[in-house]
N, C-alpha and C positions, 0 to 999 in steps of 0.2 A: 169597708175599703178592701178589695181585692188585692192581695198583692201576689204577683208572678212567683212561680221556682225559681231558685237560681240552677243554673246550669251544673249540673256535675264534671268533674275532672275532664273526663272523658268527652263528655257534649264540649268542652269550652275545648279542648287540645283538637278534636275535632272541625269545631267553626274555624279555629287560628288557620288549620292545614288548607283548610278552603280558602281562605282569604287571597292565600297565593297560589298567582297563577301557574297552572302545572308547566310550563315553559321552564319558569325560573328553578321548579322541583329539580325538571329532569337536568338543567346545566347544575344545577348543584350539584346533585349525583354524581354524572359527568364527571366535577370540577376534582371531588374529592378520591375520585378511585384515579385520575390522571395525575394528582399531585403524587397519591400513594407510588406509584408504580414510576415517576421521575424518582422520588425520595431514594426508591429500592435500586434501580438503577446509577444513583448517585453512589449511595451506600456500597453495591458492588463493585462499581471503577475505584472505590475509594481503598476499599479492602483488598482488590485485585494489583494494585499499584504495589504495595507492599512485597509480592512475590511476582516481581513484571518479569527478573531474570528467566521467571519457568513458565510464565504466561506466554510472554511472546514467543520461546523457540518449542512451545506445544501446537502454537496457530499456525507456525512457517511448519512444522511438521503436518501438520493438517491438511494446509496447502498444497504439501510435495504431494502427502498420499495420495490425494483425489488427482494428480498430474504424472502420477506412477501407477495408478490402481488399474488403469488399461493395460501398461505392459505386464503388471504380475501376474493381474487374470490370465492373461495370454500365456505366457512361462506355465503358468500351473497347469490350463487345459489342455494348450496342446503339445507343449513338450514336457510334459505328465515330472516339473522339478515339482518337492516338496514345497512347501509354503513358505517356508522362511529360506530356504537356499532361493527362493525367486522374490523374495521380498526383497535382500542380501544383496542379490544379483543388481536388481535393477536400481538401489539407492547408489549404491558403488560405480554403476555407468553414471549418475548425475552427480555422482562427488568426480570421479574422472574427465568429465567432460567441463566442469567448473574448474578443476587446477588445470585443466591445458588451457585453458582458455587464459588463466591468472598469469602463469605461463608465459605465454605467447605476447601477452598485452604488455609485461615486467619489461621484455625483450624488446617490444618496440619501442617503450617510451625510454628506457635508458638510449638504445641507438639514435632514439628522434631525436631527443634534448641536447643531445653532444654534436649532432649536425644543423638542428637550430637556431643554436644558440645564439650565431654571427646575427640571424636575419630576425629573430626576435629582438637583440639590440635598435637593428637598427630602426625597425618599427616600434618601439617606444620611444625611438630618438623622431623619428614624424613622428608620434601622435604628440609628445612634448610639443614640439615646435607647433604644431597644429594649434595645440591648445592657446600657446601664447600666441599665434597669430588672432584666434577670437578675443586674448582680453582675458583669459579666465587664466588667474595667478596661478602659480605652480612652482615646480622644481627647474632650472635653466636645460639643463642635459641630464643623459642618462647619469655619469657618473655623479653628479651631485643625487641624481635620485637612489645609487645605490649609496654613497654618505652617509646619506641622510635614515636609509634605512638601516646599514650601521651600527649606528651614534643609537637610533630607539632601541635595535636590541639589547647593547650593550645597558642602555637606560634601565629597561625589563627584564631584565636576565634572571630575576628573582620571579618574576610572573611566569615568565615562557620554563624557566626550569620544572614550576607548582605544575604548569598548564603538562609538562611533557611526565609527569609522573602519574597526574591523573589520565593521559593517554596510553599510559600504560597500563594502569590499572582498567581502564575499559577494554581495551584490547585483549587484557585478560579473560573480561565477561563475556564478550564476544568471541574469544575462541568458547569458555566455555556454552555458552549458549548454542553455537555449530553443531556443538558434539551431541548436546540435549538433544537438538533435533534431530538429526541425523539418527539418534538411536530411539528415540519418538516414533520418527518415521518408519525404522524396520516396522516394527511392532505396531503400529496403528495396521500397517499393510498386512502383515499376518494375523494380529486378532482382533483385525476390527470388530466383526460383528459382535465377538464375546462381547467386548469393552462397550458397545453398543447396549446389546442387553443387559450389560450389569449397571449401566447408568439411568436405564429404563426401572428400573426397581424402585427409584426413587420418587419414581411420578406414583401420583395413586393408581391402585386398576382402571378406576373406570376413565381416565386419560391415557391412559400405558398407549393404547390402540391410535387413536389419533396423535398423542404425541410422536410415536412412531414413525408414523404415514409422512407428518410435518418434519422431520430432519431426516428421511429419506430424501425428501423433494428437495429443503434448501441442502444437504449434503450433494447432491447433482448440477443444483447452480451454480453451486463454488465451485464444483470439477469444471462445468463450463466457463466460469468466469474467469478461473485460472487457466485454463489453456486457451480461451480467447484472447486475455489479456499476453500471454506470453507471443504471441502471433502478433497480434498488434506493436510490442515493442522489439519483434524481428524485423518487422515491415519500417517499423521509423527507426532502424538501428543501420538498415542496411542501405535506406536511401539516402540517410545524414552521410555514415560514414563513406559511402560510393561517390557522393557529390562532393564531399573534401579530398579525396583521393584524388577526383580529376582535375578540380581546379589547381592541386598542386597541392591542398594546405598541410601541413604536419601535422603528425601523429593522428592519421585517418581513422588508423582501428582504435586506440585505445580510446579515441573519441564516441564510435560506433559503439563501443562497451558502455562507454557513462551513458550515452542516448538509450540505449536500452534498459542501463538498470532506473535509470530517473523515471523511463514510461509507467514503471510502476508508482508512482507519485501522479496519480489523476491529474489535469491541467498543470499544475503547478510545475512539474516533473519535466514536461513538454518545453516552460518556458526558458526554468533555469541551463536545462542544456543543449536548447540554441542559442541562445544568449550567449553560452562560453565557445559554440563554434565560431558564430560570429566572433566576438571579442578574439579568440587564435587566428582566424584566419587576418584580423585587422593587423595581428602587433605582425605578423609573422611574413604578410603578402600584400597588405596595403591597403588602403577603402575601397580600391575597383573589384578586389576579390574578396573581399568582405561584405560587399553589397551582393555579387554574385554569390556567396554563402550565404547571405542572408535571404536569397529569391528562394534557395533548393529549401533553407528548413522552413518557411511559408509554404512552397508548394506539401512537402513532406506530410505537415500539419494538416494542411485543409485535404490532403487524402485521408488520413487518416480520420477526421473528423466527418467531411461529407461522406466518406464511402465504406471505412473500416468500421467505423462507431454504429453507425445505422446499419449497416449488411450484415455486418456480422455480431457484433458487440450487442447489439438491439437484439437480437435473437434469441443470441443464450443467455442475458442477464433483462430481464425485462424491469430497467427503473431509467423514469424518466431525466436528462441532463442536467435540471434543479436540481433533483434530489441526490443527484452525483456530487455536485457544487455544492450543496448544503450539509453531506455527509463529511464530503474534503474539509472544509471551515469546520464544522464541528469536532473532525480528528487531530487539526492543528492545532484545535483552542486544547482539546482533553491530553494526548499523548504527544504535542508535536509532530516531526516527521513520521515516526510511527505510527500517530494516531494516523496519518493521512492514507500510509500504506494500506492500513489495516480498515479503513473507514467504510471503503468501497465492497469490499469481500463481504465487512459483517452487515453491511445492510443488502444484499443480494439474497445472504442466507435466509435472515429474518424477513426480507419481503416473500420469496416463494416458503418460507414455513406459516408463514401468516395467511399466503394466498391458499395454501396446500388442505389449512384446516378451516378455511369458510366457502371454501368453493369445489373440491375434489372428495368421492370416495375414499377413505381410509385403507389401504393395503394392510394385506392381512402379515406382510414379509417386512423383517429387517432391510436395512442398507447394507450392501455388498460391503461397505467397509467400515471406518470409523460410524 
């Protein structure tokens, strides 16, 4: 009677490999170097959270530089300042240009508030009354609505005290966080490249070269993204706050200021502060001119979308509106507000550093700055 070999280790671990289809091989492959590299990315925001105080005001320093790195270069080459006297120079023109602005805004809204006051009454005395002409329960008049808010602080006064100590204590983080940056920012603009090179050490050699090449590229989309974006919420800062001005409504600029700083908040940013010019111009001028408020930041919007987003915004950051929308959602699920600010910039960077090293020659040069 004949009987067969059996298979060795090897011949059977072999037949097994054959059995399945190479499809299902390469999704496995696939599946498990995609988890690795979510995990490691987890593990990074996770670990990075810890030190967010110096995380975030290292990125807004990053920000400014590539939105200041055109005027330093200029300072340095052709009116021949040392490096850090024009690095010096030109932070100091955007810290000066931000308190007049703080300034100026403090001054409007104390003046606005003290001569609105009459017509903000009486526009929550209509929309009261509005309200209870539809049927939807409420407070009778204003004075019972200010009562009534009152009687809750006095209720909370142990919560709003906890709440105003912890606003202080953030306020403190936040000043310090300014200053981080602010002195981040000299110093990214004077030693970028060093700091550039000395972070390339890190890589092995034989990436050093292409890693290079890749945050050169995405370090220029964030210069563009940040000065396109900064354009973009001049353009919807100046047409919100010009269209309140004319219909009458108060406190135009200091409104013009939140519409600007909110454009930096991708959609999201857009909605909450027309929504409160609306909502100002309603208590303060009535539904006829709060519908008229509400036609300018529509119009506002859909320039900005049909014409500003695609003309310009399309240009220097090349990622498609999903993936705008899917970066936003994902920054408010990870850091909140934060995460949304910062959502947009970091996937700009990482798309052109990813485009930079599968599709472009490698540069033999550093980036001008960070």
């Amino acid at each position: 009677m004949d009987h067969k070999p059996l298979p060795d280790g090897d011949t059977a671990d072999h037949s097994q490999s054959n059995a399945i289809p190479p499809g299902v091989v390469t999704a496995a492959g696939w599946s498990w170097r995609l988890l690795l590299i979510i995990g490691c990315g987890a593990v990074i925001v996770w670990l990075l959270s810890f030190v967010s105080i110096l995380v975030i005001p290292l990125f807004i320093a990053a920000m400014m530089s590539t939105l200041l790195s055109p005027g330093h270069q200029f300072l340095q080459r052709k009116m021949k300042l040392p490096s850090i006297a024009s690095a010096l120079l030109v932070t100091g023109g955007l810290v000066g240009i931000a308190v007049g602005l703080v300034i100026l805004t403090g001054q409007q809204l104390a003046s606005g508030f003290t001569s609105m006051r009459s017509s903000v009454e009486a526009g929550i005395e209509r929309l009261l009354s509005q309200l209870d002409q539809w049927g939807i329960p409420g407070v009778a008049n204003y004075d019972d609505l200010m009562s009534n808010l009152g009687r809750t602080m006095q209720d909370h006064s142990g919560t709003i005290l906890n709440g105003a100590i912890g606003f202080g204590s953030g306020a403190a983080n936040i000043a310090a966080g300014i200053a981080t940056a602010l002195f981040a920012t000299v110093f990214f603009l004077k030693d970028g490249p060093k700091i550039w090179q000395f972070m390339l050490r890190f890589v092995p050699a034989t990436y050093r070269r292409p890693v290079g090449g890749g945050g050169q590229a995405g370090w220029k989309s964030l210069g563009s993204y940040t000065r396109v974006q900064i354009l973009v919420a001049f353009v919807d800062a100046v047409g919100i706050g010009l269209g309140a001005w004319l219909l009458g409504v108060p406190l135009a600029m200091p409104l013009g200021v939140l519409v600007f700083l909110g454009s930096f908040i991708p959609i999201v940013g857009a909605i909450l502060t027309g929504a409160v010019a609306v909502l100002l111009a309603l208590v303060s001028n009535g539904w006829g001119i709060a519908l008229a408020m509400l036609a300018v930041v529509l119009v506002v919007q859909q320039v900005e979308s049909n014409v500003m987003q695609p003309l310009v915004m399309g240009r220097a950051v090349k990622l498609h509106p999903l993936a705008v929308f899917l970066a936003v959602a994902a920054g408010v699920a990870v850091g909140g507000i934060v995460g949304a600010i910062f959502a947009v910039p970091l996937m700009a960077f990482s798309n052109e550093f990813v485009r930079h090293l599968t599709t472009k020659p490698m540069p033999d040069d550093a980036p001008d700055t960070v």
